[in-house]
C-alpha positions, -999 to +999 in steps of 0.1 A: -149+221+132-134+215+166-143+181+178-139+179+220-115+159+233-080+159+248-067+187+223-090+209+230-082+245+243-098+271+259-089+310+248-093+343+260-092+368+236-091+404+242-089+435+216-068+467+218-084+499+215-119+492+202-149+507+204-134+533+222-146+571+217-160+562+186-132+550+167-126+510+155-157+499+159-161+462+158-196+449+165-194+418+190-220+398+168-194+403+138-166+386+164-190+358+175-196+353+139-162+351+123-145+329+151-174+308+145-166+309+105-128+300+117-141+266+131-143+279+170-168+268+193-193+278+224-179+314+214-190+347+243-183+384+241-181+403+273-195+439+271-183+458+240-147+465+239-134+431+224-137+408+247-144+364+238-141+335+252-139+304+227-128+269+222-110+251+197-079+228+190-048+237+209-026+261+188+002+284+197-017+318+210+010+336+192-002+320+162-035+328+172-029+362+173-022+366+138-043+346+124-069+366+142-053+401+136-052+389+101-088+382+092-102+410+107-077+433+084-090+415+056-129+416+066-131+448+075-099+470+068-095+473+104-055+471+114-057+459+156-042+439+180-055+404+194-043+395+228-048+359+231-043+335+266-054+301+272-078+295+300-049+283+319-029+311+317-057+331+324-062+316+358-023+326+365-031+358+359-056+360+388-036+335+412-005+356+404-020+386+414+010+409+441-017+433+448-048+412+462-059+436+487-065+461+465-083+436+440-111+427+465-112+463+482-113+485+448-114+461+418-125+485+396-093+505+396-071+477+392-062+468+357-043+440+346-022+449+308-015+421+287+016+429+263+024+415+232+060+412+240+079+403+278+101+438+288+132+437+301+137+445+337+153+479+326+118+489+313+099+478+342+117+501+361+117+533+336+078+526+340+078+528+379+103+557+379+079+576+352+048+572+379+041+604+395+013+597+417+001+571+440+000+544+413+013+509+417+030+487+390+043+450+394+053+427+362+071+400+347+068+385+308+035+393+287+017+408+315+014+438+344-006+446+373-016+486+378-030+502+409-049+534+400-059+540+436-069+577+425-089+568+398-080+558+360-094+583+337-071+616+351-043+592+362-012+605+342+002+565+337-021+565+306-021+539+276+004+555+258+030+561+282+028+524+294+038+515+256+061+538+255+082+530+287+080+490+281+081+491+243+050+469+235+023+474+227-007+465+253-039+465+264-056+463+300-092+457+317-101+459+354-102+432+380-139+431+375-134+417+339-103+402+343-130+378+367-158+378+345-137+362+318-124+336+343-153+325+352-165+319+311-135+302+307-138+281+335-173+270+324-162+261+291-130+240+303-156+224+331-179+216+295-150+199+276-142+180+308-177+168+313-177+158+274-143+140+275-158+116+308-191+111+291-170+098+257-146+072+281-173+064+309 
């Protein structure tokens, strides 16, 4: 069991390509339950396509990731990717943001991808050059910003081709989410610091 303190770490943990059309279904009450079983703390879903906020002893996210990816192969058969930031690096992602006009004006068709791996420059730009409408893309390491000004669902920068040009594997949410989970995270990391004063007052 994690016990609060000065090792203590927030996560953010989202799941490719679940619950989606059907296939890979993972319930969110089965999620809750086995990062609860893993020794994980104050765990939340957001909506139903694999997204948790926990807390637990710091350990690499990479680490995480497997173990993660690991356990859910074994419970259930099902072979996915776990895409696992601290609640630090979560915040980065929002106070990195290059496009923050469109964030607040249309957040709902900005996405933010997190990768498994950091592209090389070469394949950020054989993503842009593969754009063919009005979509924007800025990026650097394990994560990219998208612009889908025209809407997402008949945008032709799908998934797939996203993969394909940066040669990880990836998955995104909107701005709204992106938020959402900040602002769990941010409660939990405000609970641990409340708990650490408390213990030392």
């Amino acid at each position: 069991m994690a016990v609060p303190g000065k090792n203590m770490t927030i996560y953010v943990s989202l799941l490719r390509a679940v619950n989606v059309g059907g296939a890979n279904r993972v319930r969110m009450a089965y999620l809750s339950d086995m990062l609860g079983g893993m020794g994980f703390e104050s765990v939340q879903t957001l909506l139903q396509s694999g997204n948790v906020v926990f807390r637990g002893n710091a350990m690499s996210t990479q680490k995480l990731e497997k173990d993660l990816e690991g356990k859910v192969l074994r419970d259930i058969g099902l072979r996915t990717d776990f895409f696992v930031r601290t609640a630090s690096e979560w915040k980065d992602i929002l106070t990195e943001n290059p496009f923050p006009e469109e964030a607040e004006s249309d957040p709902s068709h900005m996405v933010v991808a997190l990768l498994k791996d950091s592209p090389r420059a070469a394949a950020w730009d054989a993503l842009r050059g593969a754009i063919t409408g009005r979509e924007k893309v800025q990026g650097a390491g394990r994560k990219a910003y998208i612009v889908y000004p025209d809407g997402i669902g008949r945008s032709k920068l799908t998934p797939t081709l996203i993969e394909g040009k940066l040669g990880t594997r990836a998955t995104s949410r909107n701005w709204n989410t992106v938020r959402k989970l900040d602002g769990l995270a941010s409660a939990r990391a405000q609970a641990v610091t409340e708990v650490s004063t408390s213990k030392t007052a």
